[in-house]
C-alpha positions as CSV (number, residue, x, y, z in Angstrom):
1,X,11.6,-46.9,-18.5
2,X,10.0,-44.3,-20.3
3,X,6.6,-44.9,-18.4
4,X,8.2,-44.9,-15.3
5,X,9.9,-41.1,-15.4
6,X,6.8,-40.1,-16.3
7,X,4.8,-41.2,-13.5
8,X,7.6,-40.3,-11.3
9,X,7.6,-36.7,-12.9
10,X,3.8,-36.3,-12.6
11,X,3.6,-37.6,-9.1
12,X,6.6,-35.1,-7.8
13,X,5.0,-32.5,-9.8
14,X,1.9,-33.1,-7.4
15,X,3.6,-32.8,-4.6
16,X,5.6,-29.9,-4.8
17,X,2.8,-27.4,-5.6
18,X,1.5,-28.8,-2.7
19,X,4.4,-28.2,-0.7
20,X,4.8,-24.1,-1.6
21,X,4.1,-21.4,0.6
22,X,0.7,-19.9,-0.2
23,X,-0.8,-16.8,1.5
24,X,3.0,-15.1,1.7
25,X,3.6,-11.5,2.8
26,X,6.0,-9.2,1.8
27,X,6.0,-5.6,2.4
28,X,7.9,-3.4,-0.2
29,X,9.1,-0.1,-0.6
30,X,7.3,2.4,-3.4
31,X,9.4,3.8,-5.9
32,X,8.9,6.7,-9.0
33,X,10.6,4.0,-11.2
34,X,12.4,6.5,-12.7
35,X,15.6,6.0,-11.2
36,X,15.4,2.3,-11.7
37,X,15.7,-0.1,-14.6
38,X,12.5,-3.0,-15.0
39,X,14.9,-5.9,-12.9
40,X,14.4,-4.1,-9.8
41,X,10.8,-2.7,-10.3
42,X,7.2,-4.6,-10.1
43,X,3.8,-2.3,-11.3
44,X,0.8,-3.2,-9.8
45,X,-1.5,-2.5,-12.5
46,X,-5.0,-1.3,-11.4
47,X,-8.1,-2.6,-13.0
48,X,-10.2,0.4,-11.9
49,X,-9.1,4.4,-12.2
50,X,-6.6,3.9,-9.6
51,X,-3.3,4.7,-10.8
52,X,-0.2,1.9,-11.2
53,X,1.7,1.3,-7.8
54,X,5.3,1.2,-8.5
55,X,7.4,-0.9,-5.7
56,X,10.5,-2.1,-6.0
57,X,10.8,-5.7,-6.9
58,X,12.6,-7.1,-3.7
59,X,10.5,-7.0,-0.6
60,X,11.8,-5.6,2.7
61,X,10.2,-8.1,4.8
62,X,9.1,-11.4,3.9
63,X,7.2,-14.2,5.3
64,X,10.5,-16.1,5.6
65,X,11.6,-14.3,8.3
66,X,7.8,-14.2,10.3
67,X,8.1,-17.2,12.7
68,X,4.0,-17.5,13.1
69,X,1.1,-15.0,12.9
70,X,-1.8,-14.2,14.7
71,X,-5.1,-12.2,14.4
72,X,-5.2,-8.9,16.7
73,X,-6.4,-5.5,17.1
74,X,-3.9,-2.6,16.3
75,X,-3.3,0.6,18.2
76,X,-6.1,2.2,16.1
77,X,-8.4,-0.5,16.8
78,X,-8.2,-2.0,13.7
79,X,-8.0,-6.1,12.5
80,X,-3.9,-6.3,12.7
81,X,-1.9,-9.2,12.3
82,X,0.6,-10.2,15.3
83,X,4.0,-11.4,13.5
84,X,6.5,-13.2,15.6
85,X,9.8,-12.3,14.3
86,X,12.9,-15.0,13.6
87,X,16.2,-13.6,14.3
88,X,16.7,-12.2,10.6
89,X,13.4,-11.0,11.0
90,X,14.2,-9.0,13.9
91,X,17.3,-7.5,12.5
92,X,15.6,-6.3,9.3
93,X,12.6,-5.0,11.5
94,X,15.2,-2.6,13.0
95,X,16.7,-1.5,9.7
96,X,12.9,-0.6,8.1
97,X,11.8,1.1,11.2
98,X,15.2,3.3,11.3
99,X,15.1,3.7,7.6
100,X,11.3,4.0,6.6
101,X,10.2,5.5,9.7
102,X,6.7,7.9,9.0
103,X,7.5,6.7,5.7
104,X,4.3,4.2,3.2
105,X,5.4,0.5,2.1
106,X,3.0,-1.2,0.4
107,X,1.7,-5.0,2.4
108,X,1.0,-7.8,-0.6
109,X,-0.2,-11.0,-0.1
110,X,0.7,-13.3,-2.6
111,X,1.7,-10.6,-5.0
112,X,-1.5,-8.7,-4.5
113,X,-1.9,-5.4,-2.8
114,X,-3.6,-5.6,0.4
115,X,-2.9,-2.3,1.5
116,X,-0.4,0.6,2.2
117,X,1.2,0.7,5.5
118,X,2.8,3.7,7.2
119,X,5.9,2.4,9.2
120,X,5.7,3.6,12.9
121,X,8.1,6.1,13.8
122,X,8.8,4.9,17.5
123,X,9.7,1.7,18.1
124,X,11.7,-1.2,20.0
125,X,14.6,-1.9,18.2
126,X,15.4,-6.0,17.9
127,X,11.3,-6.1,18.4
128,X,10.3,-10.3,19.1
129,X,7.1,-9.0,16.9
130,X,5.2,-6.4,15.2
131,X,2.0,-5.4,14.7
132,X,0.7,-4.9,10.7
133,X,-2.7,-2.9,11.4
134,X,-5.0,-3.8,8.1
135,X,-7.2,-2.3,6.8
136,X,-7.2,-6.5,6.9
137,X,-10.6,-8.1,6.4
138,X,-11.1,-11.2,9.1
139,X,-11.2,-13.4,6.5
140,X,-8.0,-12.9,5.1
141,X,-6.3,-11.8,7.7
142,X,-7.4,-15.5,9.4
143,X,-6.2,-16.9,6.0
144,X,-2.6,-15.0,6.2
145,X,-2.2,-16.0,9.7
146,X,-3.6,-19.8,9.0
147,X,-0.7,-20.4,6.2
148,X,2.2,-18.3,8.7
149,X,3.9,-21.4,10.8
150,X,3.8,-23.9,7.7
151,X,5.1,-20.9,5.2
152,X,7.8,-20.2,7.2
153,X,9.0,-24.3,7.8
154,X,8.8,-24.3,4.0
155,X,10.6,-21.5,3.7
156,X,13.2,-22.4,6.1
């Protein structure tokens, strides 16, 4: 009996870190930290001279609300990231525009910093998708997009 609970906890083990989302975006707003207690922050510790980024610990927008993903070019001509909206998705997009508009959210990828993002200050509200000009390298921008569709299933 014994034996059997633990191949059946090693072989669901296998197959649920196979089954989570990898290459997940969020977008977060930036905070002093000052005003808020550790629950609600996240520090991005830098390894080089580049100061701490402070964010606040729930994201904004998250990869659970981006339907699918797909490499582009951005108004400034940049590698951007196409993301198709869900319904959720298109509701929030309206409240960060209105809210963050001209304002810098910081764009992680699995938890990591991949750059800061000014939010557009014109806009449609309800948008079907938006357009997340990098700086993105191909690479991971391919990689982000690649992992969209099945994130968002998993997700969902």
């Amino acid at each position: 009996m014994l034996l059997c609970l633990v191949i059946l906890t090693g072989c669901a083990g296998g197959l649920w870190e196979e089954d989570q989302p990898t290459k997940v975006l969020t977008i977060h707003e930036l905070t002093s930290g000052a005003q808020d207690t550790e629950a609600f922050v996240m520090i991005l510790e830098s390894s080089d001279s580049t100061p701490s980024i402070w964010l606040r610990r729930i994201p904004v927008l998250h990869s659970k609300y981006i339907e699918a993903m797909e490499m582009t070019r951005g108004p400034r001509g940049m590698v951007g990231l196409k993301c198709s909206l869900d319904q959720h998705g298109r509701y929030l997009w309206t409240q960060i525009r209105t809210m963050y508009a001209g304002r810098t959210l910081a764009v992680l990828v699995d938890g990591e910093l991949a750059f800061m993002w000014k939010i557009p200050a014109r806009g449609e509200d309800f948008a079907t998708s938006i357009v997340l000009e990098g700086p993105w390298s191909r690479s991971e921008a391919a990689a982000v997009a690649a992992q969209s569709r099945r994130n968002y299933e998993l997700m969902n």
